[in-house]
C-alpha positions in Angstrom: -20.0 -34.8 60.9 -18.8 -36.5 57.6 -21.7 -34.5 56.2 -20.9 -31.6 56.9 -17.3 -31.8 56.0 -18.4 -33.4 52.6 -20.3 -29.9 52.1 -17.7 -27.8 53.4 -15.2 -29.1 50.7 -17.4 -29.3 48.3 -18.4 -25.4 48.8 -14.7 -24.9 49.4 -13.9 -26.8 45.8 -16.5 -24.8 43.7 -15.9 -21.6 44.9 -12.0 -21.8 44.7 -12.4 -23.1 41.2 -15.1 -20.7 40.4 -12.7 -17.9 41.3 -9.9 -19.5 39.6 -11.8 -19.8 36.3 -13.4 -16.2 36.4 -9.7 -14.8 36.9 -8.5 -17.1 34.4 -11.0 -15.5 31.7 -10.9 -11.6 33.2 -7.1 -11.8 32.1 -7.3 -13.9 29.4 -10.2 -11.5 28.2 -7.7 -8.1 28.9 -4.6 -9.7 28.0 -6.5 -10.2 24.0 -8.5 -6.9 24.6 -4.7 -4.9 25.2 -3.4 -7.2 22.2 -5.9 -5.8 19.6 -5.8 -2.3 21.3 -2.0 -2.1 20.5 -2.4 -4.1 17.3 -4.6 -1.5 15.9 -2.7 1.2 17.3 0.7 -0.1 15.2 -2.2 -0.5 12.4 -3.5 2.9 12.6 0.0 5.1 12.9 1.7 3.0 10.6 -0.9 3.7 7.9 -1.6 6.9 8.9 2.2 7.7 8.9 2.6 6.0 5.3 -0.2 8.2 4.0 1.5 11.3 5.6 5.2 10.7 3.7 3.3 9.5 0.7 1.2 12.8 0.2 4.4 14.9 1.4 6.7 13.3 -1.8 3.7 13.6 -3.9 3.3 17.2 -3.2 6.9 17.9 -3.1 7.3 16.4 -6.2 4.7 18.1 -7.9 5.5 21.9 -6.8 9.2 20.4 -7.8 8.2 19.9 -11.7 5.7 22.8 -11.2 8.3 25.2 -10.8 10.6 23.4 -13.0 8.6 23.6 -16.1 7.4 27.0 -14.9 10.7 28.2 -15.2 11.4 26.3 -18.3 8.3 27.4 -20.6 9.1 31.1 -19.1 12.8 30.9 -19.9 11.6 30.0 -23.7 9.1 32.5 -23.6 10.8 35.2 -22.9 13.6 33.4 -25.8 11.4 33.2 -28.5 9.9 36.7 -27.3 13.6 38.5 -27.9 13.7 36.3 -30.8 10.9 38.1 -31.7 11.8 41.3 -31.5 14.9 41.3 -32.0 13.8 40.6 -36.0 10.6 42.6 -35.7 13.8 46.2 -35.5 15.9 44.1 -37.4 13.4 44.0 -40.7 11.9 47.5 -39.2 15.7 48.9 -39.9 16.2 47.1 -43.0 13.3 48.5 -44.1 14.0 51.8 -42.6 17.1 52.5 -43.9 16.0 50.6 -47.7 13.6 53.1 -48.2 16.0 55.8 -46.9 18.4 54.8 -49.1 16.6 54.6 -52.4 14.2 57.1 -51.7 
């Protein structure tokens, strides 16, 4: 009888603490496994959202001094191109009227 009972709670022991350990690891193993998971989510979006505002300022402040200097070289081009022609009749009429007058 004492036999058998020894068996029983010894079968009863190792398979209670057989469970207990294999549930211990399955959520120990889960609980890391959903750690990482999230911790390379964050990871991943927080780059990946740093890269996004980092190309969007780049490029908006490159079309920003695009246009600005785009508008600034055209504003002196089309100064010096008046500037231009406005001497180009001025010495035309000079002459014009030069050769009109001593001629």
């Amino acid at each position: 009888m004492y036999y058998y009972m020894y068996y029983y709670y010894y079968y009863y022991y190792y398979y209670y603490y057989y469970y207990y350990y294999y549930y211990y690891y399955y959520y120990y193993f889960y609980y890391y496994y959903y750690y990482y998971y999230f911790y390379y989510y964050y990871y991943y979006y927080y780059y990946y959202y740093y890269y996004y505002y980092y190309y969007y300022y780049y490029y908006y402040y490159y079309y920003y001094y695009y246009y600005y200097y785009y508008y600034y070289y055209n504003y002196y081009y089309y100064y010096y191109y008046f500037y231009y022609y406005y001497y180009y009749y001025y010495y035309y009429y000079y002459y014009y009227f030069y050769y009109y007058y001593y001629n």
